[in-house]
VMD Tcl script that builds the backbone (N, CA, C; Angstrom):
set m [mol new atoms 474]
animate dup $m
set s [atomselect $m all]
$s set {name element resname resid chain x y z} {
  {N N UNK 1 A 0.825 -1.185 0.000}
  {CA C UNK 1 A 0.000 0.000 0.000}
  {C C UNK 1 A 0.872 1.252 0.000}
  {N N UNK 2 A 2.047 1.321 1.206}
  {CA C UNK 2 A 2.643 2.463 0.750}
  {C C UNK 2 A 3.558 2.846 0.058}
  {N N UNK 3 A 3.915 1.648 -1.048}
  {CA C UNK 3 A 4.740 1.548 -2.251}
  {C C UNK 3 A 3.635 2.316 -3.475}
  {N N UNK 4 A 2.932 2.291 -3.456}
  {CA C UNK 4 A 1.403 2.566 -4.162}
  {C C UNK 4 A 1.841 4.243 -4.435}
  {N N UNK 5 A 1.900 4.748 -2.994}
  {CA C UNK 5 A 2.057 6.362 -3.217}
  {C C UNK 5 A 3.087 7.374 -3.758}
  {N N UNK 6 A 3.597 6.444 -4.192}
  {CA C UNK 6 A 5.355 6.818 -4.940}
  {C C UNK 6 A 5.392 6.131 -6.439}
  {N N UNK 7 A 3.954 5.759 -7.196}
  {CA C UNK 7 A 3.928 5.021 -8.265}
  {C C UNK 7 A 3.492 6.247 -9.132}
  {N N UNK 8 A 3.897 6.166 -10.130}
  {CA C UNK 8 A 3.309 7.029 -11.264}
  {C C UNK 8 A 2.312 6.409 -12.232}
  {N N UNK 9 A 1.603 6.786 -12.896}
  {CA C UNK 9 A 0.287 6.235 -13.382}
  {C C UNK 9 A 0.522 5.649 -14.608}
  {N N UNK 10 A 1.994 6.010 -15.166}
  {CA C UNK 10 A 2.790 5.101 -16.315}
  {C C UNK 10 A 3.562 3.975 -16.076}
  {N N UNK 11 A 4.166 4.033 -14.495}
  {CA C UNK 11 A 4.963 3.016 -14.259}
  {C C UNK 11 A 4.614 1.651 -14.560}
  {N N UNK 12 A 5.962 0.617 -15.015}
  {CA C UNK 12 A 5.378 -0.359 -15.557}
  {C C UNK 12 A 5.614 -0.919 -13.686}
  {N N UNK 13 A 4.304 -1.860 -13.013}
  {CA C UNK 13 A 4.397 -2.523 -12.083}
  {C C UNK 13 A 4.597 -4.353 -12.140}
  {N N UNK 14 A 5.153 -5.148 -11.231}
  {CA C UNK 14 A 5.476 -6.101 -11.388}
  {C C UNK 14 A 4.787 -6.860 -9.993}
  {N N UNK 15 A 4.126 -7.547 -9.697}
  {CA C UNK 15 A 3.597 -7.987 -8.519}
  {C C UNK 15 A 3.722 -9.485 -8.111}
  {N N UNK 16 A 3.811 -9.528 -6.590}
  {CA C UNK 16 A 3.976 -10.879 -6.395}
  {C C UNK 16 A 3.454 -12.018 -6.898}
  {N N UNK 17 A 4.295 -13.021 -7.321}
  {CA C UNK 17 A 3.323 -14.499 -7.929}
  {C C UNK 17 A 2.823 -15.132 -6.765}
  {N N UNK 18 A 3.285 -14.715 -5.488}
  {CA C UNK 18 A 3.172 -15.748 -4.319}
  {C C UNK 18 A 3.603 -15.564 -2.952}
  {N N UNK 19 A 2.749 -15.320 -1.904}
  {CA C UNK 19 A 3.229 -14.786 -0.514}
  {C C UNK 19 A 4.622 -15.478 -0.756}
  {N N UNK 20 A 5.186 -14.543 0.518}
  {CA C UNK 20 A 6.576 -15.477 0.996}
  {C C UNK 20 A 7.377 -14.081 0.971}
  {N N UNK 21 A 8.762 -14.314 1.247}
  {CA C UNK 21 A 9.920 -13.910 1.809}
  {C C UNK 21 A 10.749 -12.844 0.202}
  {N N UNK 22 A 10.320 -11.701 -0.473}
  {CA C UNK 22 A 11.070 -11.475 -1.647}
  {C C UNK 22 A 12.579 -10.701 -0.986}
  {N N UNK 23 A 13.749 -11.390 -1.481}
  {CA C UNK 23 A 15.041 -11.030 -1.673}
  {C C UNK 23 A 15.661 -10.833 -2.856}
  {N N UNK 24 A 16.205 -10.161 -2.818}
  {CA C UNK 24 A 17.106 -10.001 -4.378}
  {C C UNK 24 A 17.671 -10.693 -5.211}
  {N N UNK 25 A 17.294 -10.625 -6.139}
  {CA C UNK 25 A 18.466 -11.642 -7.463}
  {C C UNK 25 A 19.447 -12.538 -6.902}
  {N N UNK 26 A 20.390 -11.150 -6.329}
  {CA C UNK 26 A 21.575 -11.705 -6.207}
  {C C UNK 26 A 21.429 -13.196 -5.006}
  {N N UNK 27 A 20.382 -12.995 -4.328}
  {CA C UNK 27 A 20.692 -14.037 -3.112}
  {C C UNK 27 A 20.706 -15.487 -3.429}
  {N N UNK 28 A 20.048 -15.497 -4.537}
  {CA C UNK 28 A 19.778 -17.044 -4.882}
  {C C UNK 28 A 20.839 -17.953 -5.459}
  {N N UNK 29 A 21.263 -19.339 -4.759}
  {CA C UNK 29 A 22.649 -19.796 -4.259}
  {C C UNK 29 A 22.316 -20.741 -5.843}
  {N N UNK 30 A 22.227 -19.873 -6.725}
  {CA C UNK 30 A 22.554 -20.284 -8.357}
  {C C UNK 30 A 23.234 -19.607 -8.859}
  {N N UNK 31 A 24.493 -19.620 -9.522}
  {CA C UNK 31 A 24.899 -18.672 -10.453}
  {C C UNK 31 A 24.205 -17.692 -11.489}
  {N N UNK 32 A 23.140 -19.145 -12.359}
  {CA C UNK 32 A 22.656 -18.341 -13.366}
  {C C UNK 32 A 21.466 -17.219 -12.792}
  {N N UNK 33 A 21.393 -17.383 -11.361}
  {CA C UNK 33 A 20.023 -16.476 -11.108}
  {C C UNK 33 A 21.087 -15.198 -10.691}
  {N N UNK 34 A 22.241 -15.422 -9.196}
  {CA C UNK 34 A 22.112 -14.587 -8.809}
  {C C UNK 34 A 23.531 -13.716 -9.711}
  {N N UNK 35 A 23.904 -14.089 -10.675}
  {CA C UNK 35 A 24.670 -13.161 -11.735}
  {C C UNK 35 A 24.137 -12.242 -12.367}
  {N N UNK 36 A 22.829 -12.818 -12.238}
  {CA C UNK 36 A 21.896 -12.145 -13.547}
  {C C UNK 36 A 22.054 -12.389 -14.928}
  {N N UNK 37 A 22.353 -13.791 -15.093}
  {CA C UNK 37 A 22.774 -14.494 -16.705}
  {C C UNK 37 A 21.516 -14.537 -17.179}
  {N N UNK 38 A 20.574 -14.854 -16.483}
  {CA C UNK 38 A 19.097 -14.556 -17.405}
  {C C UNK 38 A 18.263 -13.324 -17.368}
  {N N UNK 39 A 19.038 -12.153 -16.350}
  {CA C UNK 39 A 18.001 -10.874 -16.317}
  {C C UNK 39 A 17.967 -10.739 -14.644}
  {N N UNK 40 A 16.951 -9.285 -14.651}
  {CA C UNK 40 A 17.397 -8.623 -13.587}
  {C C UNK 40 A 16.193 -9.471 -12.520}
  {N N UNK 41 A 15.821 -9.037 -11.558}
  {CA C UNK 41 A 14.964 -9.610 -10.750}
  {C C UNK 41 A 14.893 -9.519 -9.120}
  {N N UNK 42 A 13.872 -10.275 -9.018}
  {CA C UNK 42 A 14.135 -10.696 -7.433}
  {C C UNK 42 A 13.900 -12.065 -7.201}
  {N N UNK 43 A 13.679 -12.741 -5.819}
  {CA C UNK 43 A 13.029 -14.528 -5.764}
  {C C UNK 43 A 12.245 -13.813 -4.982}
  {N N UNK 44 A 11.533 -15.410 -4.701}
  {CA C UNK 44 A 10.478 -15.654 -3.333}
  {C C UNK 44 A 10.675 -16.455 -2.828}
  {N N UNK 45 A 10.853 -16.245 -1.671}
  {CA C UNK 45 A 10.649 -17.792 -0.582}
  {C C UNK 45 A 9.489 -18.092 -0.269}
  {N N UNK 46 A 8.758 -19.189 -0.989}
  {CA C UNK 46 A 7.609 -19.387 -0.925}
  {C C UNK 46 A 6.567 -20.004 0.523}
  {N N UNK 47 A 5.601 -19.695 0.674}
  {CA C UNK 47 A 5.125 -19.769 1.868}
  {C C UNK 47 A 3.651 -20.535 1.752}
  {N N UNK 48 A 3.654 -20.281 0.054}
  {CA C UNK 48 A 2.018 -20.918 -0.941}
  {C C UNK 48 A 2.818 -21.408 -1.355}
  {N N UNK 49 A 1.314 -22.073 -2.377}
  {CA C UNK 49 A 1.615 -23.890 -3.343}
  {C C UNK 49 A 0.989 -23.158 -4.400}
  {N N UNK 50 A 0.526 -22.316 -4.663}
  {CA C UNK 50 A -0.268 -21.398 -5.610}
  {C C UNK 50 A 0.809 -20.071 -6.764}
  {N N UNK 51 A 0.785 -20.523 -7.845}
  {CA C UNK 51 A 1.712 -19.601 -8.339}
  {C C UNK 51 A 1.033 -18.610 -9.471}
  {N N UNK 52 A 0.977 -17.415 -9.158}
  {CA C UNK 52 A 0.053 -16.384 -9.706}
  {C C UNK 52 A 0.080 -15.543 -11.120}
  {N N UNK 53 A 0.010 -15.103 -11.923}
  {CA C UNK 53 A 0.597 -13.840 -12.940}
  {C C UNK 53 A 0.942 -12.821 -11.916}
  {N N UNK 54 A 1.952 -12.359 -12.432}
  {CA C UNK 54 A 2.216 -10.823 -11.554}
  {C C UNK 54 A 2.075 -9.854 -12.540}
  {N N UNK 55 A 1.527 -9.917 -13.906}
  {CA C UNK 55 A 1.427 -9.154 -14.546}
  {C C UNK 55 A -0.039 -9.530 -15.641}
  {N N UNK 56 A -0.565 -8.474 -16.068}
  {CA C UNK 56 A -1.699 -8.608 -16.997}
  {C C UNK 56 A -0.602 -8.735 -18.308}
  {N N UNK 57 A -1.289 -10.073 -19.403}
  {CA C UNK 57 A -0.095 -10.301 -20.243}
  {C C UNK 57 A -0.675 -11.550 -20.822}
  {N N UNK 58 A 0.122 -12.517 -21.528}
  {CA C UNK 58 A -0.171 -14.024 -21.806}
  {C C UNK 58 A 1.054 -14.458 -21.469}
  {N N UNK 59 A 0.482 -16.229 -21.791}
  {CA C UNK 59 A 1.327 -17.396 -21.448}
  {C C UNK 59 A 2.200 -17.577 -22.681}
  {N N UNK 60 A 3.458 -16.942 -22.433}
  {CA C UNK 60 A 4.283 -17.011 -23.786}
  {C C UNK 60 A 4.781 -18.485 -23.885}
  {N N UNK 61 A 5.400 -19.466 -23.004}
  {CA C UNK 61 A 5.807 -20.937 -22.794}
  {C C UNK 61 A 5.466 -21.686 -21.687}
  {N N UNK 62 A 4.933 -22.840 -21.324}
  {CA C UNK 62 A 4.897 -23.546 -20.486}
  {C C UNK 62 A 6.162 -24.665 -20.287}
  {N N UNK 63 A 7.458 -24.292 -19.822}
  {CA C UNK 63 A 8.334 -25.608 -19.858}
  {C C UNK 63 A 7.801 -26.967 -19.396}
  {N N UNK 64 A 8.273 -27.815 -20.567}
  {CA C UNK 64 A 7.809 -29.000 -20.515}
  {C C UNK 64 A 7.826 -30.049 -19.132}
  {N N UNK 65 A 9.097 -29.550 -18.234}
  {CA C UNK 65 A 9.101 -30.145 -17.212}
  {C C UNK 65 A 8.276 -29.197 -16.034}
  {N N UNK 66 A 7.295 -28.679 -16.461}
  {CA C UNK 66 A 5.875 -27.184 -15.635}
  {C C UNK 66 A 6.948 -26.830 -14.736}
  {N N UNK 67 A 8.460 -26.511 -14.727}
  {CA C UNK 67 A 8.920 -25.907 -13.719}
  {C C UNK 67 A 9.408 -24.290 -13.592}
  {N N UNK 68 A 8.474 -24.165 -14.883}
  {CA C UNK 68 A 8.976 -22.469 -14.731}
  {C C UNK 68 A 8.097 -21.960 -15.622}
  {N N UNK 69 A 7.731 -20.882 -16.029}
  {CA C UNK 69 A 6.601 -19.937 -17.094}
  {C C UNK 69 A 7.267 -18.987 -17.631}
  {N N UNK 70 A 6.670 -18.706 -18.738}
  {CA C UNK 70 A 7.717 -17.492 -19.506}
  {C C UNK 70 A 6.318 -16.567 -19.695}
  {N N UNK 71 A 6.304 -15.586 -19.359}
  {CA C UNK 71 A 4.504 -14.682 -19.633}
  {C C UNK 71 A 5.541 -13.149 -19.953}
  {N N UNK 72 A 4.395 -13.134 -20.864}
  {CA C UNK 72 A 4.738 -11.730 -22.048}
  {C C UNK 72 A 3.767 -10.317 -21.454}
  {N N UNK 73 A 3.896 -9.479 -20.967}
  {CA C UNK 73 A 3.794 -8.735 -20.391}
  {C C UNK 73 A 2.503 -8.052 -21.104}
  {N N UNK 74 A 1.668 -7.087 -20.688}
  {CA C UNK 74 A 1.018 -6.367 -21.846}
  {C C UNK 74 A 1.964 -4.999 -22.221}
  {N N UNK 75 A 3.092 -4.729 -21.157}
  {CA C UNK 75 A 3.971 -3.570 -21.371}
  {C C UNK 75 A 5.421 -4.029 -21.592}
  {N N UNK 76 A 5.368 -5.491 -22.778}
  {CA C UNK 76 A 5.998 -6.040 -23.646}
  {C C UNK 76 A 7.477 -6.719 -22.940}
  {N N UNK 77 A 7.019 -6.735 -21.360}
  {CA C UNK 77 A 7.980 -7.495 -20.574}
  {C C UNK 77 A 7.939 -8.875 -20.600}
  {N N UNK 78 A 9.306 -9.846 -20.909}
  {CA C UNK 78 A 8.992 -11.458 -20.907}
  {C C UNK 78 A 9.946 -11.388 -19.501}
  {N N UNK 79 A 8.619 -12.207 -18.585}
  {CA C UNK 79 A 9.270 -12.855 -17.316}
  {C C UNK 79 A 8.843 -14.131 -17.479}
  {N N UNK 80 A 10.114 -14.483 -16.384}
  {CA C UNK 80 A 10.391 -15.854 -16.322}
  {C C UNK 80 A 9.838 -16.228 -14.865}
  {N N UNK 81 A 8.838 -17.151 -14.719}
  {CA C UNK 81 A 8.995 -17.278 -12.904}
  {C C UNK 81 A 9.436 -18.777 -12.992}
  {N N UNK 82 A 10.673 -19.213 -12.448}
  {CA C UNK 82 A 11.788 -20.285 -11.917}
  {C C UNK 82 A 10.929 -21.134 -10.743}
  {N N UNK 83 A 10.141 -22.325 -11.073}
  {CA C UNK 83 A 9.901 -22.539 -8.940}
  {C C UNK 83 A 11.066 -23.163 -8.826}
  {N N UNK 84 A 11.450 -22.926 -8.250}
  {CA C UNK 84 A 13.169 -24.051 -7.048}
  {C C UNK 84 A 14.133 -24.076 -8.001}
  {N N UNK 85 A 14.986 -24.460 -7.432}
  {CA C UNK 85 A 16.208 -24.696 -8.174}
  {C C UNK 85 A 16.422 -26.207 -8.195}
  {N N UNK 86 A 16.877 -26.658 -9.829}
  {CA C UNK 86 A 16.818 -27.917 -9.642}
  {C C UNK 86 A 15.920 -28.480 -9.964}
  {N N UNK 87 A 14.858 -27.944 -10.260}
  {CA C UNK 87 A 13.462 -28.538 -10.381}
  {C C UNK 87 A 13.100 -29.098 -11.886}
  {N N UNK 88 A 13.989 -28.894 -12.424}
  {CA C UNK 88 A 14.170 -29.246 -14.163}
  {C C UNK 88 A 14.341 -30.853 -13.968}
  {N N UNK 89 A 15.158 -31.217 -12.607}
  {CA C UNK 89 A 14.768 -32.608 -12.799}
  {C C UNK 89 A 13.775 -33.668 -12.029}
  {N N UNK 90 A 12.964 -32.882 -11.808}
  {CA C UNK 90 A 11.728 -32.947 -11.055}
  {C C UNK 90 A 10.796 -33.807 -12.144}
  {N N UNK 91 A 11.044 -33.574 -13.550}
  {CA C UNK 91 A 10.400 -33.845 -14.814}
  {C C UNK 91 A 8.496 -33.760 -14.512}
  {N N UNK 92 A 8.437 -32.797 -13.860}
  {CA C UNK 92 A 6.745 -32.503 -14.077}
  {C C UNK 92 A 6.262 -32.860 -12.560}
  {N N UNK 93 A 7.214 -33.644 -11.748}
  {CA C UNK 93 A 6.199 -34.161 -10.435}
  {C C UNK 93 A 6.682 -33.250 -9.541}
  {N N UNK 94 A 5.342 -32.913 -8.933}
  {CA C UNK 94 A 4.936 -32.002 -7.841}
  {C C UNK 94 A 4.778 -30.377 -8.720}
  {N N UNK 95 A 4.443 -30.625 -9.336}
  {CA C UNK 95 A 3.821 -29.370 -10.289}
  {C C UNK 95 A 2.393 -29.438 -11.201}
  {N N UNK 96 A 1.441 -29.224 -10.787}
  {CA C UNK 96 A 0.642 -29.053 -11.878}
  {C C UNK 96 A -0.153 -27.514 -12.184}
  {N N UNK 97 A -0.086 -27.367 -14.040}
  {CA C UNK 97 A -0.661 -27.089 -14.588}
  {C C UNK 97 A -1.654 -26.006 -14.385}
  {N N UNK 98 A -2.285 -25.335 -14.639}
  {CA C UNK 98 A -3.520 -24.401 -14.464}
  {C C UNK 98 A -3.786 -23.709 -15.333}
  {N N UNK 99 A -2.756 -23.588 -16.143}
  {CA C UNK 99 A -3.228 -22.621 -17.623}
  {C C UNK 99 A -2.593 -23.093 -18.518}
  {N N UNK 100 A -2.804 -22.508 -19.922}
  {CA C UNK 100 A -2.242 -23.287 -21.428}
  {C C UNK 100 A -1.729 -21.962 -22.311}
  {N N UNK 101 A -0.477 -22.543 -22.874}
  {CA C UNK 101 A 0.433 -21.676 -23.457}
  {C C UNK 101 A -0.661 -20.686 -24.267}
  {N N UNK 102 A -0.249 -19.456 -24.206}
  {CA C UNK 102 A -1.239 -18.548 -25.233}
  {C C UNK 102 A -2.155 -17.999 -24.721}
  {N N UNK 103 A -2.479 -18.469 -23.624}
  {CA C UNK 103 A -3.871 -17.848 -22.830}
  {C C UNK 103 A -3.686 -16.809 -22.086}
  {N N UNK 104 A -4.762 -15.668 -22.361}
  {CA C UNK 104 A -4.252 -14.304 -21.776}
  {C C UNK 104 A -4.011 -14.313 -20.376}
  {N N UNK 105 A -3.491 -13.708 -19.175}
  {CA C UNK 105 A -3.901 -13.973 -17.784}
  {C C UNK 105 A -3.643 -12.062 -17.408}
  {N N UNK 106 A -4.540 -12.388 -16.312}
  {CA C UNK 106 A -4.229 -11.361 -15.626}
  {C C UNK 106 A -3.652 -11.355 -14.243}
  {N N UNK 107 A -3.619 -10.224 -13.636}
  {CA C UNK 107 A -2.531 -9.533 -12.348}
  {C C UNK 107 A -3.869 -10.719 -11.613}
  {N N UNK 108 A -2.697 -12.366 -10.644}
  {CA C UNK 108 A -3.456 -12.840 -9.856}
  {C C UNK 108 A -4.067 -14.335 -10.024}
  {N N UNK 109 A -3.987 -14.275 -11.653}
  {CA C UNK 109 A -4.531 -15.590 -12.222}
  {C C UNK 109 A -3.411 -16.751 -12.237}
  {N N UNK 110 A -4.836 -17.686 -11.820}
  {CA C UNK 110 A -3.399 -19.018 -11.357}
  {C C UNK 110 A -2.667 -19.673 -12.622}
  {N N UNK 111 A -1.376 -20.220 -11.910}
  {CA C UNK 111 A -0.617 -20.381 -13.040}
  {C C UNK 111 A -0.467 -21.952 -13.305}
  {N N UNK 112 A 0.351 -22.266 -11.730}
  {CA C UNK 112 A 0.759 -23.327 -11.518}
  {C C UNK 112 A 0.629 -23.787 -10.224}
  {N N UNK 113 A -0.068 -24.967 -9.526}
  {CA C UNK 113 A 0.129 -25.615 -8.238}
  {C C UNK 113 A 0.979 -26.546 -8.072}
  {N N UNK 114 A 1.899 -26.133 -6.528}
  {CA C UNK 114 A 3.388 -26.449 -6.663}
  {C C UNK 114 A 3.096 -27.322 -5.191}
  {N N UNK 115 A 3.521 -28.391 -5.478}
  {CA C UNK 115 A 3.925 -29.668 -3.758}
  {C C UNK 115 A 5.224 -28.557 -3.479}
  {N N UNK 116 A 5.099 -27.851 -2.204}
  {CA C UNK 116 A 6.699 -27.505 -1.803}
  {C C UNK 116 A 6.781 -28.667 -0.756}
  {N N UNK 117 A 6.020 -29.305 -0.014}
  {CA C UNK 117 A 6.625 -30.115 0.872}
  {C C UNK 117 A 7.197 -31.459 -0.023}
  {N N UNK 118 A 6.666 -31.435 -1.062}
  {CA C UNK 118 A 7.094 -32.424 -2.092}
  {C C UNK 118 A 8.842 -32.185 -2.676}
  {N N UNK 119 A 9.067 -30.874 -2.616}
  {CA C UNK 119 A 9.962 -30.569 -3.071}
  {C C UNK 119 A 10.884 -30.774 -1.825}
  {N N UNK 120 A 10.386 -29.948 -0.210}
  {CA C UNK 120 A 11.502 -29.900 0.562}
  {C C UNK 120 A 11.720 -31.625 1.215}
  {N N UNK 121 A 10.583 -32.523 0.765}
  {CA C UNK 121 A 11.595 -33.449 0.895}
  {C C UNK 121 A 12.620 -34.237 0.519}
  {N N UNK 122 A 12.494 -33.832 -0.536}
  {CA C UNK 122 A 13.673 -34.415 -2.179}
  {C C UNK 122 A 14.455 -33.328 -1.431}
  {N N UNK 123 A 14.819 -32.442 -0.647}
  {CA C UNK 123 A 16.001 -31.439 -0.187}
  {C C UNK 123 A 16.291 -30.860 -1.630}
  {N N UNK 124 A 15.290 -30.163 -2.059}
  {CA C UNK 124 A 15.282 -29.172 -3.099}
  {C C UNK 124 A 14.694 -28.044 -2.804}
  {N N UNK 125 A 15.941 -26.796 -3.327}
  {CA C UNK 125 A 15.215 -25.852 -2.451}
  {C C UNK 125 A 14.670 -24.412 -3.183}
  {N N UNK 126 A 13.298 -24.211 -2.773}
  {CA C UNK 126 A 11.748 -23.599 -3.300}
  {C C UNK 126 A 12.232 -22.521 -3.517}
  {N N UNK 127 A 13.419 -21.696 -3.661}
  {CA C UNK 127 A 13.369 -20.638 -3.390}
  {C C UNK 127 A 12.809 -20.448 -5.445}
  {N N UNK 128 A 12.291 -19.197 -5.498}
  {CA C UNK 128 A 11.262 -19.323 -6.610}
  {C C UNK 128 A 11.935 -17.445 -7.340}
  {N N UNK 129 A 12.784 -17.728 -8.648}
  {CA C UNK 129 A 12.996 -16.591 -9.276}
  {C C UNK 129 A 12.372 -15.674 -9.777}
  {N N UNK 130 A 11.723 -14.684 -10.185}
  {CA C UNK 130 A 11.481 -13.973 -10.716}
  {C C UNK 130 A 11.912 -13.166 -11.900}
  {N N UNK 131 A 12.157 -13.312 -12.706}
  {CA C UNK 131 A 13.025 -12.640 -13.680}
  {C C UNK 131 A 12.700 -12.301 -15.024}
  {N N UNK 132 A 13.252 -10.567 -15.201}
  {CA C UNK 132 A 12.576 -10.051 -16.301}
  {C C UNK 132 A 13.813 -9.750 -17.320}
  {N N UNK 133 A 13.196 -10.777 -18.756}
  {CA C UNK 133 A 14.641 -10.976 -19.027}
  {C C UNK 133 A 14.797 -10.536 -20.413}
  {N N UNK 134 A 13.714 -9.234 -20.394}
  {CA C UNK 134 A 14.384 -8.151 -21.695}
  {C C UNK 134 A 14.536 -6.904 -20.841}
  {N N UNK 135 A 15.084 -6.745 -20.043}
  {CA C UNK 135 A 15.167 -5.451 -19.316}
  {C C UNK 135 A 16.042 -4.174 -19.811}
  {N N UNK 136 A 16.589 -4.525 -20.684}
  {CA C UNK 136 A 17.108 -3.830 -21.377}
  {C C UNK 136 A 18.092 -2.184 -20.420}
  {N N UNK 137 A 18.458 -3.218 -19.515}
  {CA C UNK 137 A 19.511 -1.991 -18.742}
  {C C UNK 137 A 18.317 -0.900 -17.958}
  {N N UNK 138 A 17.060 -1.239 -17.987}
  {CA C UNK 138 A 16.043 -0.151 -17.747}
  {C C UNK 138 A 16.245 -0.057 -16.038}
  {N N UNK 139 A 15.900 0.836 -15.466}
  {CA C UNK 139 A 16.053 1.027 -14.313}
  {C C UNK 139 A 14.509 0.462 -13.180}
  {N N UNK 140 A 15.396 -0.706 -12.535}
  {CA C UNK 140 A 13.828 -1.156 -11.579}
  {C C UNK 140 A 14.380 -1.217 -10.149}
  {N N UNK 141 A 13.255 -0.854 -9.555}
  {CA C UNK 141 A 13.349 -0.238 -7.934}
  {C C UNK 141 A 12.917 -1.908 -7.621}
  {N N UNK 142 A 13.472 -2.219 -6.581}
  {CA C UNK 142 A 12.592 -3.735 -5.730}
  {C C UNK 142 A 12.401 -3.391 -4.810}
  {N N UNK 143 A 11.031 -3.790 -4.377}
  {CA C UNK 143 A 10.384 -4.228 -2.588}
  {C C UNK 143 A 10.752 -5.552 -2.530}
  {N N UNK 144 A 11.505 -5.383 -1.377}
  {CA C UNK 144 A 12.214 -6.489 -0.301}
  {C C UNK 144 A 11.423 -7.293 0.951}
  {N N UNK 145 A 11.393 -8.469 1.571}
  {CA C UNK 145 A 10.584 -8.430 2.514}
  {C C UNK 145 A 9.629 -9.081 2.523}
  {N N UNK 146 A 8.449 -9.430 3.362}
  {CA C UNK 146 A 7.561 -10.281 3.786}
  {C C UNK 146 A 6.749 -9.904 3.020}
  {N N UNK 147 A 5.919 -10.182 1.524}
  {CA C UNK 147 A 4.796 -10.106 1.194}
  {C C UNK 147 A 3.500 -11.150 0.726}
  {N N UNK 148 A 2.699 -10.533 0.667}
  {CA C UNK 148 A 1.398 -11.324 0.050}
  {C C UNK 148 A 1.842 -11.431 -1.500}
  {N N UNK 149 A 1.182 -12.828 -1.700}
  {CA C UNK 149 A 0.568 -12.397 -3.054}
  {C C UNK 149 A -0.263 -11.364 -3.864}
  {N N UNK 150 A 0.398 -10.835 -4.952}
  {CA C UNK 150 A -0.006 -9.639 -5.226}
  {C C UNK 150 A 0.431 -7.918 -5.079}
  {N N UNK 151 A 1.067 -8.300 -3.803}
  {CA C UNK 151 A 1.657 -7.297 -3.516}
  {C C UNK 151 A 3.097 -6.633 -4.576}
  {N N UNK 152 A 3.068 -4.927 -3.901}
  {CA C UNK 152 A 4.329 -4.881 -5.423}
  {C C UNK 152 A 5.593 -5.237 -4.863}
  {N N UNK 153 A 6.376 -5.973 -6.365}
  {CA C UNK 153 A 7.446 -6.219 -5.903}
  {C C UNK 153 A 8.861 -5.657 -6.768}
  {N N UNK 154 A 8.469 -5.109 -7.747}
  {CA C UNK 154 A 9.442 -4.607 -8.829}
  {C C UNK 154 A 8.324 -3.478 -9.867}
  {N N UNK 155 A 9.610 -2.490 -9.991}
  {CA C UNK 155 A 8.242 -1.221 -10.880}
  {C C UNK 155 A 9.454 -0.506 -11.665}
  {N N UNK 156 A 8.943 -0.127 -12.654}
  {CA C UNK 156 A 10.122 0.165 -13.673}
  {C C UNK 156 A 9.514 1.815 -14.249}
  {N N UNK 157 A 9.849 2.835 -13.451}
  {CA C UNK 157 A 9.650 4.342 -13.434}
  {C C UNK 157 A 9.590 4.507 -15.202}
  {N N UNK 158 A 8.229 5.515 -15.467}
  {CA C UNK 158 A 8.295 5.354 -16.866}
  {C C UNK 158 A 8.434 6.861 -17.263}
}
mol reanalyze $m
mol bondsrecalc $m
mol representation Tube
mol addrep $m
């Protein structure tokens, strides 16, 4: 709410896929996340099994192993949301489904339902990327910290 009062009515906004814990890019104990080899971002430490749009946009890819989404922005941003690390060899279990490549979604609409206790017992760990990966050097502010789903978590001053 009081990230809200410092938004401009052009800014492009980016919102949580999923309560939990958001930290920065850099924290996530992957190279390719926290280098930023795929783009700028933040994670989540997830706290839901529920994985949301954070943006009004479509379903640009569904990876075949459902462990990550690629959604095309309506303000022509492609994010990536990552669940866990590692989860590529998960090959589809403890992930299902909720939407189909191409389908418009909006700020909230479900994406994907995720087993994390499924995951933390394979000792794989949920931490869940965020990443916007035409950013094109553009300048984005992050909210850090305990949020809801929905809440803002990245906004790109327009």
């Amino acid at each position: 709410m009081f990230s809200k009062l410092f938004m401009k009515k052009n800014d492009i906004v980016i919102y949580s896929p999923i309560k939990g814990k958001i930290v920065d890019i850099s924290e996530v104990p992957d190279s390719v996340f926290s280098d930023k080899m795929m783009g700028e971002g933040i994670a989540v430490i997830p706290e839901d099994n529920i994985i949301c749009s954070p943006v009004n946009g479509y379903v640009a890819q569904i990876f075949k192993t459902k462990h990550a989404i690629l959604l095309k922005s309506s303000d022509d941003l492609e994010i990536i949301i990552h669940i866990g690390l590692e989860t590529v060899n998960l090959n589809g279990e403890g992930f299902e489904v909720l939407i189909n490549e191409g389908e418009d979604v909006t700020i909230g609409k479900e994406l994907i339902k995720v087993d994390l206790e499924f995951m933390k017992n394979k000792g794989i760990n949920t931490i869940t990327p965020v990443v916007i990966i035409n950013h094109a050097d553009r300048n984005i502010i992050k909210y850090l910290g305990d949020k809801k789903a929905g809440a803002t978590i990245m906004k790109i001053p327009q």
